[in-house]
N, C-alpha and C positions, 0 to 999 in steps of 0.2 A: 253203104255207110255202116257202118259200125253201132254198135250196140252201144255202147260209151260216144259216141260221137250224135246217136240219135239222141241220147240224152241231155247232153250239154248247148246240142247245135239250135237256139230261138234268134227267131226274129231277125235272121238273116245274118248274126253273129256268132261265132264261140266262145263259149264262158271258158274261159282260160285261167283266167286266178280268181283272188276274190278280190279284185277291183271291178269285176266283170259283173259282182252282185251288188245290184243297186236297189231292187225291194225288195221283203221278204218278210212272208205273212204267217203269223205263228196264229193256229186254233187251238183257242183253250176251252170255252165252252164253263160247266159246271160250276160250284159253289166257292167261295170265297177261300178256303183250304190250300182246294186246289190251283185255285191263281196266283195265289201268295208263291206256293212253291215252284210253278212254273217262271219266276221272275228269274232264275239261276241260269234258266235256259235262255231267258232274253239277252239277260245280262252277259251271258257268254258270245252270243250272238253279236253282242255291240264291240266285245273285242276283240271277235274274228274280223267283222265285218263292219270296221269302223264309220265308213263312208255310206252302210246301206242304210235307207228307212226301214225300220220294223214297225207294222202293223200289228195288231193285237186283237183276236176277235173274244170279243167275254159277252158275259150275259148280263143286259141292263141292269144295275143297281148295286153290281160288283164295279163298276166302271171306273166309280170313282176316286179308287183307289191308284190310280195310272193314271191320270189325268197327270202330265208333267213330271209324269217318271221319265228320267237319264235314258234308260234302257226301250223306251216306246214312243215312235214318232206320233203314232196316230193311235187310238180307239175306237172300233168299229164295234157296235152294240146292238142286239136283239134283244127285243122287249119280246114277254109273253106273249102274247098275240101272233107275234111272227113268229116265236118257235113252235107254236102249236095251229099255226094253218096252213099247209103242206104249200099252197100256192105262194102265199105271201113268205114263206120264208123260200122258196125257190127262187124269187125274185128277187130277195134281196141279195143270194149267193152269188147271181147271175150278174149283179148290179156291181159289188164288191170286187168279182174276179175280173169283171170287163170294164171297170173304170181303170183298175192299175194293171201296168202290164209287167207278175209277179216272176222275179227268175228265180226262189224258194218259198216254197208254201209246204209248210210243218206242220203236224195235223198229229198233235195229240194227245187227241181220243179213239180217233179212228175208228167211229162206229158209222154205218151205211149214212146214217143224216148226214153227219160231218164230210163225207166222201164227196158229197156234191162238189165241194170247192174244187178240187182236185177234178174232179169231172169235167167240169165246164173250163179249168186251166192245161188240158191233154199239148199246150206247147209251152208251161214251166218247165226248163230242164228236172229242176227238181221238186219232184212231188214226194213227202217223206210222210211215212206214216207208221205205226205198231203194225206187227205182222199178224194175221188175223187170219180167218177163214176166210174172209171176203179181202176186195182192195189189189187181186192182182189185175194188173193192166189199166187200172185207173192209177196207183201207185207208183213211182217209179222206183222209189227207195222203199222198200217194209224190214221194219228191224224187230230186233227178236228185244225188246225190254222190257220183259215181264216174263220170265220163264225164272225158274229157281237160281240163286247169285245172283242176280241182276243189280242188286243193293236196295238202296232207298230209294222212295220215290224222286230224290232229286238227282242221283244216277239214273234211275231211269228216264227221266227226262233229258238230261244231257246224252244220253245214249242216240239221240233223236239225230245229233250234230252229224254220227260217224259218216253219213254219207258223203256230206261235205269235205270231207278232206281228199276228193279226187280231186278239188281248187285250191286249198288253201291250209294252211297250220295251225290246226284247233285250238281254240284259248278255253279252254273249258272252267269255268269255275263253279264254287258249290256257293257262292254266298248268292243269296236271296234277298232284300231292301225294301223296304215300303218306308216313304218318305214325309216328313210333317214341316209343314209352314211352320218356322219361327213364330209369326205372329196368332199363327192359331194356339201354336201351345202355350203360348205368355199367357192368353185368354182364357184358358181352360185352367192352368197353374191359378190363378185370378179366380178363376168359376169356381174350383174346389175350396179355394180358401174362403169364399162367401158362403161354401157350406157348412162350414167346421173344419176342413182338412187342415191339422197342423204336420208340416213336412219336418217338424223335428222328429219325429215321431216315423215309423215303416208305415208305407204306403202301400197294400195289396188290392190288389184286382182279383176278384173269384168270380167265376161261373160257376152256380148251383144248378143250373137248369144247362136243358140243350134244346138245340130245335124236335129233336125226335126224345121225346120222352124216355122212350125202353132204353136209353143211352146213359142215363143218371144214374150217377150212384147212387146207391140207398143212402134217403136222408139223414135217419139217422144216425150212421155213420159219419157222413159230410158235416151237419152240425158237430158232433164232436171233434172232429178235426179242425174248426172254426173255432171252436171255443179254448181250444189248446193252444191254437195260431194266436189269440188275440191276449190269451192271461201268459203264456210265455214271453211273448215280445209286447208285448201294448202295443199290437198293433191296429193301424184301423183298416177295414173290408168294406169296397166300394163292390157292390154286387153290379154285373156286370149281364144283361139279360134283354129280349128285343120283343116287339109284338105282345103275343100269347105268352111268353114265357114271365112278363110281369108277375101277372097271380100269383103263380110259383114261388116266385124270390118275395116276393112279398109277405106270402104264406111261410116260408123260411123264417124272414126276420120278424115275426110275430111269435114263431114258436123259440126263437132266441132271445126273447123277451124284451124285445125290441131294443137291444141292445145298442145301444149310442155310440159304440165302435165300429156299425155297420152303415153301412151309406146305402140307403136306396132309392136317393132323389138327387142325387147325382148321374145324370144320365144323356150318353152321344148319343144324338139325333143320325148321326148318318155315319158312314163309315169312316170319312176324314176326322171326323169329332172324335169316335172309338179311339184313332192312330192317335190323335191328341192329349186324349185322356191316358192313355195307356204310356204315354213319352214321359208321363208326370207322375207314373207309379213305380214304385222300387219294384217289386214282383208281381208274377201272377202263378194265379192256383186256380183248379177246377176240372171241370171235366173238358176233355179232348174236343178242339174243334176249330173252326175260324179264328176268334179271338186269341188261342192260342198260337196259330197259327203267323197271327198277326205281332204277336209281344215276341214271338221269337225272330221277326222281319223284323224289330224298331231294337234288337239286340235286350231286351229287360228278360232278366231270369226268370225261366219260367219252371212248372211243375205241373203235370197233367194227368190224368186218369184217364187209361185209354180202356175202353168196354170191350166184350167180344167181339170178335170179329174186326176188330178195328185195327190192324195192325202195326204196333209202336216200331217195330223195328222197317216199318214203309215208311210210318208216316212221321217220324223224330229223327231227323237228320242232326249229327252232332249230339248227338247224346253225351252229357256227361258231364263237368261240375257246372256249368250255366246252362245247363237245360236236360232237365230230367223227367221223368213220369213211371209209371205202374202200370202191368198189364197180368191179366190171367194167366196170361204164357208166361210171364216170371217165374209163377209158382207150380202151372202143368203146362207140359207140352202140349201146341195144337192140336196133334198127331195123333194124344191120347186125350185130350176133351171129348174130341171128336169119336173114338174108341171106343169110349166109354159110356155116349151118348148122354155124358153132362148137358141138363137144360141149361137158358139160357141165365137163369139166376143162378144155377149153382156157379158157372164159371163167372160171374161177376162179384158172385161170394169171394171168390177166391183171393179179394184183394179188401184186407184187414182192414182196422184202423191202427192198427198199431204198424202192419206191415208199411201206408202211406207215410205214418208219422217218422219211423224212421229212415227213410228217402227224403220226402218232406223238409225235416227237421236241420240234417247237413247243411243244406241248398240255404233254408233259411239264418244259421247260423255264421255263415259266407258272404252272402250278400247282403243283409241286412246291418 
């Protein structure tokens, strides 16, 4: 039998087109970001493979952002505990791969954890995964999407489909979707205006904080760009912050002298709330991350600060008059940050107030 025919031939059948793929399990793994933008890949999936069920593997408390997404039949979810006790999450791999019987399983991340799916599935025709040091022989498909040109993170993820088209005529698309109840966002529309929100007025959403602190811009900085955003446009600043990052925003709007055009008791409880809140905001501004990730999924113009190492040109699909940001590498090449053995403050230096404002300023001047 043939090398292409050992791959296609399960279960006593040959996948022959893509009527032939009836399920088909996408790992995604990681932080909110990354899920968001992995929805391009689903969603492509659904118009290859209109007939198939896609499952979706995430990590519990991102979940709930896919609950009765178009593009995901099922959510399949690990809580902490099970990614971090080698037995209980092999069982649960075990459980996953052997309840459905998977004729695509998409993997990725493709790091040796994640490999187990593909392991314990050795009769999916197609097991797809990033080409890696590890993954051969458990892999049936390893694709090169991450090497220099590769594009954006959400080419690279579409890049995941190429093996599939020994079945079928790839629908590949870049739009990405995260979806909000009507009725949740009347409620939250409703919830802001109990707080003061007048929508005659620009509605902005900012993230001052991030989950990883050394990721913030200097605040000094960020307040006066706050304060320029709000006596230019009157506009009002729903501060946007989770857990431990409170104090912070908090400590923000105290040294803005608690300024009345700031909202910091307006606040999503979970992340369908976040999508709601943010449906209800004209813009967002801040530093690079999930939330942002998510206003550029619900189409609201956004504006982002992206820190070392973070790279705008992976992580900012569409760049351009509705959706824009700043990065170190605007002003130096990686190339020669790294050359020159700039710390990591100096290349976060590199991105002004003045340089934000006028980036900034366009976007706001357009949309608002």
């Amino acid at each position: 039998m043939s090398l292409y025919l050992q791959r296609v031939y399960y279960c006593g059948k040959m996948i022959k087109n893509k009527k032939d793929i009836k399920h088909i399990l996408v790992i995604r793994f990681r932080r909110v970001g990354d899920s968001v933008l992995s929805m391009a890949l689903c969603h492509s999936l659904r118009l290859t493979f209109p007939e198939a069920k896609i499952d979706f593997v995430i990590n519990k408390g991102i979940h709930t952002l896919y609950e009765n997404h178009p593009d995901v039949d099922r959510v399949i979810t690990f809580d902490d505990e099970e990614n971090h006790s080698v037995w209980k999450y092999l069982g649960k791999v075990w459980k996953v791969t052997h309840s459905t019987h998977y004729d695509v399983i998409i993997d990725m991340r493709t790091t040796v954890k994640t490999l187990w799916f593909s392991l314990f599935s050795l009769s999916t025709p197609f097991r797809i995964g990033c080409r890696k040091k590890y993954g051969c022989g458990v892999l049936s498909h390893r694709v090169d999407n991450h090497v220099k040109g590769t594009g954006n993170r959400i080419n690279q993820n579409l890049m995941l489909m190429n093996p599939l088209a020994e079945v079928a005529e790839l629908k590949k698309s870049t739009e990405f979707r995260l979806y909000v109840d009507k009725a949740r966002k009347q409620y939250f529309h409703e919830y802001m205006v109990s707080k003061g929100i007048d929508f005659s007025r620009p509605v902005i959403m900012a993230t001052v904080t991030a989950r990883l602190e050394y990721k913030v811009w200097p605040k000094d900085r960020m307040k006066a760009v706050l304060r320029k955003i709000m006596d230019t446009y009157n506009a009002q600043i729903i501060f946007n912050f989770a857990g431990k990052e409170r104090e912070m925003a908090l400590q923000y709007h105290k040294e803005l002298n608690n300024d009345p055009r700031i909202f910091t008791d307006i606040e999503a409880n979970s992340l369908p709330d976040l999508c709601a809140l943010l449906s209800n905001c004209h813009f967002f501004f801040g530093n690079e991350g999930g939330p942002r990730h998510i206003a550029q999924s619900l189409n609201i113009p956004s504006y982002a600060i992206f820190p070392p190492n973070v790279s705008k040109r992976i992580w900012l699909p569409d760049e351009g008059e509705r959706f824009g940001g700043i990065s170190p590498d605007d002003f130096v090449p990686l190339e020669k940050q790294i050359a020159d053995k700039m710390t990591y403050s100096e290349r976060m230096g590199l991105i002004t107030c003045d340089a934000v404002w006028e980036g900034l300023d366009k976007m706001l001047k357009k949309h608002l």
